[in-house]
Backbone bond lengths (Angstrom), bond angles and torsions (degrees), N, CA, C in turn:
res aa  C-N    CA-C-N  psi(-1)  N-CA   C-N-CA  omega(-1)  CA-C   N-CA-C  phi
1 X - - - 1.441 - - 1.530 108.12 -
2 X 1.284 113.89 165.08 1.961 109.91 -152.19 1.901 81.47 -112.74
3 X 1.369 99.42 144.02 1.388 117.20 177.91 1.698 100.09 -34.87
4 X 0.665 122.35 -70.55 1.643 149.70 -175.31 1.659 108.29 -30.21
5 X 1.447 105.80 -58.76 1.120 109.60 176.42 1.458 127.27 -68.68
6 X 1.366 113.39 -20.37 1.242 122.48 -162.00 1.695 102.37 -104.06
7 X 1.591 109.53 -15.05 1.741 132.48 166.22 1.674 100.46 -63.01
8 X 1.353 125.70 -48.59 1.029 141.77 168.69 1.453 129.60 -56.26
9 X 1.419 123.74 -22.65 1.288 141.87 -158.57 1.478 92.90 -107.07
10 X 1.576 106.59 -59.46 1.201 103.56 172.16 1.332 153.66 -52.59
11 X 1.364 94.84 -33.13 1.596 119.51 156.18 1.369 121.68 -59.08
12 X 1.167 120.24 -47.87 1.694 132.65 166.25 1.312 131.98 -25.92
13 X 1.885 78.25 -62.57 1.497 101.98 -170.54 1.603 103.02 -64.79
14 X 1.593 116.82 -59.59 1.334 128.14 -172.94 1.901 104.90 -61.50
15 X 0.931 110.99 -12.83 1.750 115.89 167.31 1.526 110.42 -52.02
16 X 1.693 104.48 -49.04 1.278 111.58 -170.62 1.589 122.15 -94.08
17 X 1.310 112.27 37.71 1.562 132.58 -153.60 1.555 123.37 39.53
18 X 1.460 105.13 23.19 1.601 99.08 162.49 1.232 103.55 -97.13
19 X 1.566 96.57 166.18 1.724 126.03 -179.31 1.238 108.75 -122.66
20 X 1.613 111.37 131.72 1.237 119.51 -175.92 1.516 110.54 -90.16
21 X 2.012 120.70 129.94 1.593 97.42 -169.39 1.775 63.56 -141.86
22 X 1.411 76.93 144.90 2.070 104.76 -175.29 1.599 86.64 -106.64
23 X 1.433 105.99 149.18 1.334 148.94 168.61 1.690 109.85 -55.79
24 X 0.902 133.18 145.54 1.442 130.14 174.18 1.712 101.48 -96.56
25 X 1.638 123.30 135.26 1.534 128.08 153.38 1.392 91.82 10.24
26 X 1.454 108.19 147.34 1.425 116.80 155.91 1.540 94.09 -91.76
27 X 1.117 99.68 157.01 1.698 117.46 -170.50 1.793 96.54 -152.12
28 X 1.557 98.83 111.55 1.821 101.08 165.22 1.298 95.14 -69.56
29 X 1.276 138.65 -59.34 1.791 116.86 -169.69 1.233 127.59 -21.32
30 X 1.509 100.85 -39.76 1.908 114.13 -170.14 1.264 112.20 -90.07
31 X 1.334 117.94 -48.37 1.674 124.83 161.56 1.659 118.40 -27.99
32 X 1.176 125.14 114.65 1.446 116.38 -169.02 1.714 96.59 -101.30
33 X 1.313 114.67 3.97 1.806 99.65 169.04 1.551 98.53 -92.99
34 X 1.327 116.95 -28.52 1.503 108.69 -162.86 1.871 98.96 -59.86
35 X 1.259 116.84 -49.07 1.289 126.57 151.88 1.146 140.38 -4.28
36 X 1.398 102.45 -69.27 1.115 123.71 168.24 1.566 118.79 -69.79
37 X 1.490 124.43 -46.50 1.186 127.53 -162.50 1.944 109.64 -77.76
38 X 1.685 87.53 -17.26 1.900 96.17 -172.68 1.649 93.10 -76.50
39 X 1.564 125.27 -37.24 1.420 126.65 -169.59 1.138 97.22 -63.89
40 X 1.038 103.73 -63.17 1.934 103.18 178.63 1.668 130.97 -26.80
41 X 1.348 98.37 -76.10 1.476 112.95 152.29 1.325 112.84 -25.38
42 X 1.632 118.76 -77.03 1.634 117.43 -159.16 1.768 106.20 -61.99
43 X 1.917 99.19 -27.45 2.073 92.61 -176.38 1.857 80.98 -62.64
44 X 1.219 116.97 -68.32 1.539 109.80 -148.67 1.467 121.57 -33.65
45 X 1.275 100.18 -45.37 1.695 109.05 173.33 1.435 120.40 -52.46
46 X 1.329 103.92 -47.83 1.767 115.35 -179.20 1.792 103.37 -65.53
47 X 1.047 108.37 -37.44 1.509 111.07 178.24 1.264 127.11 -104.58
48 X 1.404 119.64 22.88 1.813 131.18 175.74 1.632 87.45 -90.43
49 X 0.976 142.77 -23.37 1.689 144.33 -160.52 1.611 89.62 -83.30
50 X 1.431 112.32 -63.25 1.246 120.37 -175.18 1.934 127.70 -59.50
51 X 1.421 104.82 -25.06 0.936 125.37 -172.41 2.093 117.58 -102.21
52 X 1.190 98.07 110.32 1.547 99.07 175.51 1.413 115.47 -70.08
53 X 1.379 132.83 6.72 1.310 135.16 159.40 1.403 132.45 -124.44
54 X 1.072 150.33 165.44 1.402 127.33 178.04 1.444 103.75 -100.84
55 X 1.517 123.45 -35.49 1.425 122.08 -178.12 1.750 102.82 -55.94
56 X 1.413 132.26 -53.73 0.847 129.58 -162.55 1.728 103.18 -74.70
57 X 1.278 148.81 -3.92 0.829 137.63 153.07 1.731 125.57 -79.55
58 X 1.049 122.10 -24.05 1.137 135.36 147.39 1.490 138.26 -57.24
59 X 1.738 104.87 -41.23 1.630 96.72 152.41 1.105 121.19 -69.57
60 X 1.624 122.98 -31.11 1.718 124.73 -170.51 1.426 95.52 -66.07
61 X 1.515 122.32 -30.60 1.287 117.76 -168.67 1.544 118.95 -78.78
62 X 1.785 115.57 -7.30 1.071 121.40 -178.49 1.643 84.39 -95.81
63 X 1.196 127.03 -89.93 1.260 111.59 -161.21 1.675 132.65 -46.22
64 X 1.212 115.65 2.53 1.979 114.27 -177.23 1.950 82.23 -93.55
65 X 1.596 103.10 -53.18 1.491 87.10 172.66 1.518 156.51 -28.73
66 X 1.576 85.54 -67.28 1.722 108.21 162.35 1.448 127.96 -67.44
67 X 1.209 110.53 -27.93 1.444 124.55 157.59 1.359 104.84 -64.09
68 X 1.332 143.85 -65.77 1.282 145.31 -161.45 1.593 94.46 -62.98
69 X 1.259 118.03 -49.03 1.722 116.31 -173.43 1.909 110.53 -70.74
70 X 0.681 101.40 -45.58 1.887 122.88 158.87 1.688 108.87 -36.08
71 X 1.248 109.56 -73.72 1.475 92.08 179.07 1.847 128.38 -85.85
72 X 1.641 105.48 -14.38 0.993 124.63 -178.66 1.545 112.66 -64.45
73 X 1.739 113.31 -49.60 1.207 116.38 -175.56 1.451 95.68 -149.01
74 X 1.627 125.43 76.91 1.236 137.54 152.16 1.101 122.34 -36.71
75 X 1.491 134.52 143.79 1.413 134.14 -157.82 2.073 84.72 -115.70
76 X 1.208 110.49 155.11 1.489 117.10 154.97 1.553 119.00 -16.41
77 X 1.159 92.15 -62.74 1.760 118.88 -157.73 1.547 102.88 -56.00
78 X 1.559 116.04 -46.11 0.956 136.85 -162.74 1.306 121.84 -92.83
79 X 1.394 128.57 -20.82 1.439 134.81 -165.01 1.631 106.07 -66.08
80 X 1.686 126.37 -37.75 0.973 118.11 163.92 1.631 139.05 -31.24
81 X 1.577 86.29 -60.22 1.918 124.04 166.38 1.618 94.72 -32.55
82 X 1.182 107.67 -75.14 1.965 127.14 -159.66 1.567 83.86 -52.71
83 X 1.038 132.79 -71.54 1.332 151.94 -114.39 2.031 85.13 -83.15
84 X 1.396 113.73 -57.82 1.641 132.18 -176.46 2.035 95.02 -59.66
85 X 1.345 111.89 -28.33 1.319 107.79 -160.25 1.967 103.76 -101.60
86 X 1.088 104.60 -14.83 1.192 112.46 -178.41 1.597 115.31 -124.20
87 X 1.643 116.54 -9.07 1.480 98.87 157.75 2.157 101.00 88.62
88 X 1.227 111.33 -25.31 1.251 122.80 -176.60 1.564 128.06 -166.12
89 X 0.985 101.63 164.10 1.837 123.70 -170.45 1.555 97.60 -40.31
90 X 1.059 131.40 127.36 1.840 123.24 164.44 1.811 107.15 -120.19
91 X 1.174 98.40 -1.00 1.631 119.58 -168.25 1.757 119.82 -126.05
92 X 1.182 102.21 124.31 1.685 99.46 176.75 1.478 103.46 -98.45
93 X 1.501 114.67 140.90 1.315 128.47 177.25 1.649 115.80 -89.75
């Protein structure tokens, strides 16, 4: 889209009391699935050798994951869950 047009768009929009706010670079560093999905990958690889199936390395690879993300950085929802499964606090409030 040409500078011009988008000078135009902008003006429009903010005519009608909106504010235009731009997105920052996408950045995989900050993305916490990209994260997640590269760990994944690198366990699967290390453990396709170990594993006589590929499906079953891929579920093991979802659950050591989600477990690792689970107690590491528990969501609200969930602290109960951790809390019934582990008997104690894994989280500071």
């Amino acid at each position: 889209m040409r500078f011009e047009h988008r000078k135009k768009r902008y003006k429009l929009i903010e005519s009608v009391g909106y504010k235009v706010i731009f997105l920052l670079p996408y950045s995989q560093d900050l993305n916490l699935i990209e994260k997640f999905l590269a760990n994944m990958k690198r366990w699967i690889r290390n453990q396709i050798t170990q594993f006589s199936k590929f499906y079953e390395s891929i579920t093991a690879s979802f659950y050591v994951q989600t477990l690792l993300y689970m107690t590491i950085y528990p969501p609200i929802a969930h602290r109960q869950h951790i809390y019934a499964l582990y008997g104690k606090k894994i989280y500071s409030q």
